[in-house]
C-alpha angles and dihedrals in degrees: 000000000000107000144359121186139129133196125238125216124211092209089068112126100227097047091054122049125181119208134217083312139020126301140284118224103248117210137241122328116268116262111249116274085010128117121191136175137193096196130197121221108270091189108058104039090225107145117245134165114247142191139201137176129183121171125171120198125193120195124181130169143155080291095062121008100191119057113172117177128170142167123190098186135182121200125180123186113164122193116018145149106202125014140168125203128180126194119189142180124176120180123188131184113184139175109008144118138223095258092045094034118182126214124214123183132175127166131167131190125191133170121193117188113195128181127207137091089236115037134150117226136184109179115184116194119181147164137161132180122204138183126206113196090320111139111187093018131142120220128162131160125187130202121193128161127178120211123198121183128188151169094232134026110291112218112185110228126219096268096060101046091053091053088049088040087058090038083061091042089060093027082060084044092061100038086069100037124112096232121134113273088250101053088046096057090046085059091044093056083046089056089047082056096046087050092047090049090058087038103050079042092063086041090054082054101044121101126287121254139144092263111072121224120232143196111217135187133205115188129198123173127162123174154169115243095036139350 
């Protein structure tokens, strides 16, 4: 096999997601390994515009067989009027062989709260796997990026960050784990819907409005073997 990549495009339905009202132009793509934020003050409920950006990258070769990256990020902005938020997982396996096979993992999970009846979102979700030469080889990056939208300023309690804290604890578990890439996935998927289950529980408690709050998910996988 001589190469495996795909390219990923930003205009997919289910990696942007506008909410309520247009769009907001989000900024650069995230460095590799990096996570940044802009964040708007939770407290006050003063609107702000706000900005994160997480992005995980996984790199085996012959050097080193097993790479294993993963982010389990909150972000809470509170109030805003205009956000942009970028969630990103590249997974590359290069140079091996299938008697001396290689294994690239790379998952991200963030999750973005945001607060207004009239803000403008642009959420950006994206992964891609990719072998290089690499016969026999296991790669598989995960996007998943959790979006929570309210009224009023959503503050998680202590309750709920200790369930997500124990959902990261088991999501960096089975990052390293030695499971097939399918069945990893498949627990990955099990951990996203962990993560929308607490999630969709703060919202049931959040002030009433006439605007509804809402817990949304955008998914992004991409593997080798299997898509």
């Amino acid at each position: 096999m001589s190469s495996h990549r795909k390219a990923r495009s930003g205009n997919h339905p289910f990696t942007r997601h506008a909410l309520r009202m247009g769009l907001f132009a989000a900024g650069a793509a995230g460095v590799a390994g990096a996570a940044t934020a802009v964040p708007a003050q939770a407290v006050t409920g003063v609107a702000h515009a706000a900005y994160a950006s997480d992005h995980v990258f996984s790199h085996a070769d012959r050097a080193h067989h097993t790479q294993a990256r993963d982010s389990f990020t909150i972000r809470q902005f509170g109030t805003v009027n205009a956000a942009g938020v970028r969630n990103q997982a590249n997974a590359v396996s290069a140079g091996c062989s299938a008697d001396d096979h290689c294994r690239s993992v790379a998952l991200s999970f963030q999750i973005v709260t945001v607060a207004g009846e009239h803000t403008h979102l642009n959420a950006v979700n994206l992964s891609d796997a990719a072998n290089k030469e690499c016969t026999g080889c296991q790669t598989l990056a995960g996007a998943y990026q959790f979006v929570v939208s309210t009224p009023a300023p959503l503050n998680l309690d202590a309750g709920a960050r200790q369930r997500l804290a124990d959902i990261h604890r088991r999501l960096d578990a089975l990052t390293r784990s030695t499971l097939p890439a399918d069945e990893l996935r498949t627990r990955a998927d099990g951990l996203a819907g962990e993560v929308s289950a607490v999630l969709r529980d703060a919202v049931a408690h959040a002030p009433k409005a006439k605007a509804q709050p809402s817990v949304t998910l955008h998914r992004h996988l991409d593997g080798w073997p299997g898509h």
